[in-house]
C-alpha positions in Angstrom: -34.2 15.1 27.7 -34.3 12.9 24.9 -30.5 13.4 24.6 -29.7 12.2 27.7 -32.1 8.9 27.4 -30.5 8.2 23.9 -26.9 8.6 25.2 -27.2 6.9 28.9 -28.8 4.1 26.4 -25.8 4.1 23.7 -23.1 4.3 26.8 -24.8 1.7 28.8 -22.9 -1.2 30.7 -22.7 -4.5 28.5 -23.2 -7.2 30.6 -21.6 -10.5 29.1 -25.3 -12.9 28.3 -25.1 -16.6 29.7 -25.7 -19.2 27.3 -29.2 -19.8 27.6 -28.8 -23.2 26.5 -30.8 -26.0 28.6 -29.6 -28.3 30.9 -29.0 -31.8 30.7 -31.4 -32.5 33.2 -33.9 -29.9 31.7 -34.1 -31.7 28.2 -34.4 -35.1 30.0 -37.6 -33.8 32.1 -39.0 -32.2 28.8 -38.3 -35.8 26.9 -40.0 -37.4 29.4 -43.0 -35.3 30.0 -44.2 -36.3 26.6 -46.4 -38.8 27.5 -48.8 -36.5 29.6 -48.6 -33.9 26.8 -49.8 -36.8 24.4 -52.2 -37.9 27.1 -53.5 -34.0 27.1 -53.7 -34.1 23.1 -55.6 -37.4 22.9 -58.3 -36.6 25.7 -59.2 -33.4 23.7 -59.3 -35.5 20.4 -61.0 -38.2 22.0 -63.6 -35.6 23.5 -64.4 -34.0 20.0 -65.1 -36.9 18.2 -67.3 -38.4 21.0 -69.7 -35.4 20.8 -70.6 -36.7 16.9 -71.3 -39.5 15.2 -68.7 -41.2 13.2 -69.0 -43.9 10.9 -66.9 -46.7 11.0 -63.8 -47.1 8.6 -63.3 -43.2 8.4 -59.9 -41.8 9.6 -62.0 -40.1 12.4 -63.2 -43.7 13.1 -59.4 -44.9 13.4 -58.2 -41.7 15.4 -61.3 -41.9 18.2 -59.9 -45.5 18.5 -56.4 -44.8 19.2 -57.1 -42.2 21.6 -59.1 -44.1 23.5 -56.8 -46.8 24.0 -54.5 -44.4 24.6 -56.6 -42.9 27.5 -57.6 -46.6 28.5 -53.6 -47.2 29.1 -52.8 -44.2 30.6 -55.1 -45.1 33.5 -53.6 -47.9 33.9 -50.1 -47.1 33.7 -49.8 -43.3 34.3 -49.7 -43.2 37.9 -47.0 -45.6 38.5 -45.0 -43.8 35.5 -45.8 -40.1 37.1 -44.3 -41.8 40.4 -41.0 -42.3 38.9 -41.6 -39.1 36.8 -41.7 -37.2 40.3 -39.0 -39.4 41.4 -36.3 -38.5 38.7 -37.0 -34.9 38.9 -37.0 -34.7 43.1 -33.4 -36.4 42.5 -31.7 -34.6 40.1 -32.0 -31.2 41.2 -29.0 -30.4 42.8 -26.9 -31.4 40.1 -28.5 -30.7 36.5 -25.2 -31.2 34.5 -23.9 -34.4 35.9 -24.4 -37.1 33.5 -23.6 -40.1 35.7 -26.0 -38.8 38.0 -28.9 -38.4 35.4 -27.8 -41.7 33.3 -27.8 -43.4 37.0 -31.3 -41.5 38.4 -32.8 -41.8 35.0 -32.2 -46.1 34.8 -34.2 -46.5 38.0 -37.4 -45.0 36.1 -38.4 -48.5 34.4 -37.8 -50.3 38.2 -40.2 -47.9 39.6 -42.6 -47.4 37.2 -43.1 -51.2 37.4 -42.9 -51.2 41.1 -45.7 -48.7 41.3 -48.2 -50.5 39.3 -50.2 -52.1 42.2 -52.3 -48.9 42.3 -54.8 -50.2 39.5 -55.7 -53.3 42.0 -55.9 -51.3 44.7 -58.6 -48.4 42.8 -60.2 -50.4 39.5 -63.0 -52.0 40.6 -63.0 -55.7 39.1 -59.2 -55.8 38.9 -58.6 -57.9 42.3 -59.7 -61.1 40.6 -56.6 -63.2 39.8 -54.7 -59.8 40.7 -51.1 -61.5 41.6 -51.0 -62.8 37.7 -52.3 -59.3 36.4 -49.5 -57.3 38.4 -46.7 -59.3 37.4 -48.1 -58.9 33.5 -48.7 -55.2 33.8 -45.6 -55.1 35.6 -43.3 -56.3 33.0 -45.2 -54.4 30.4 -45.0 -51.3 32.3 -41.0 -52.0 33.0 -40.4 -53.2 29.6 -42.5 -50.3 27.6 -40.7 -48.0 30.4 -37.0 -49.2 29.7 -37.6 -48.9 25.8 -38.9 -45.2 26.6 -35.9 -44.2 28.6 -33.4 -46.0 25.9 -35.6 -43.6 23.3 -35.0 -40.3 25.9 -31.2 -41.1 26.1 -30.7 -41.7 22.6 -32.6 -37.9 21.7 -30.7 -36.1 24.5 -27.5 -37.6 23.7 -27.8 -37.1 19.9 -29.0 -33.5 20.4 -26.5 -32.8 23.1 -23.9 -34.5 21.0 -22.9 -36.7 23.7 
């Protein structure tokens, strides 16, 4: 019995293996999904070092701060940039190895992200005071900090890829 196990497993078909490289598209999304795993990492640093006291001017002191103005911003500018997260990825499904689709898909991220960011008027209490002034600024911060992270995405993918 053994035998037969052993020898059906020694004479066995080789199938030829795909290259289990990723896709284009598949990097992109994982580039870009690294804001909400760094949103993710900050909330659980942020939430240990609020349950004890720290004294100002320790490193713990500096690293509660960032987070929290980490967390601050990405309730300001998180839904807008998950909009044109969604976005890209609903677009470039069909064709994951196109890279005039994806360069073309992924330049309308910034547009959108700063197209979306009338939600914090609409939810934020306090925020509809002056509110046409405050869209336009968080509007060109969220297109301008958007545009810089898409340049820094296509620059990885393209020096990884070797494209």
């Amino acid at each position: 019995m053994f035998y037969t196990l052993y020898s059906s497993w020694k004479n066995r078909v080789q199938t030829p293996r795909k290259e289990t490289r990723p896709t284009i598209r598949r990097s992109v999304l994982i580039m870009l999904s690294v804001p909400f795993i760094l949103a993710f990492v900050s909330l659980l640093v942020a939430s240990v070092i609020n349950l004890r006291p720290v004294e100002p001017g320790t490193l713990e002191y500096f690293l509660g701060i960032t987070c929290f103005s980490y967390l601050i911003l990405c309730v300001l500018v998180f839904p807008s940039y998950g909009g044109a997260f969604l976005w890209f990825w609903w677009r470039s499904r069909f064709d994951p190895d196109n890279t005039e689709h994806l360069e073309r898909h992924l330049s309308w991220v910034p547009l959108i992200t700063a197209v979306f960011m009338w939600w914090p008027f609409a939810f934020i209490p306090g925020m509809q005071k002056d509110s046409f002034q405050a869209f336009l600024m968080l509007a060109a911060g969220a297109f301008i900090g958007a545009y810089l992270w898409i340049r820094f995405v296509r620059f990885v993918v393209c020096k990884k890829r070797g494209l």
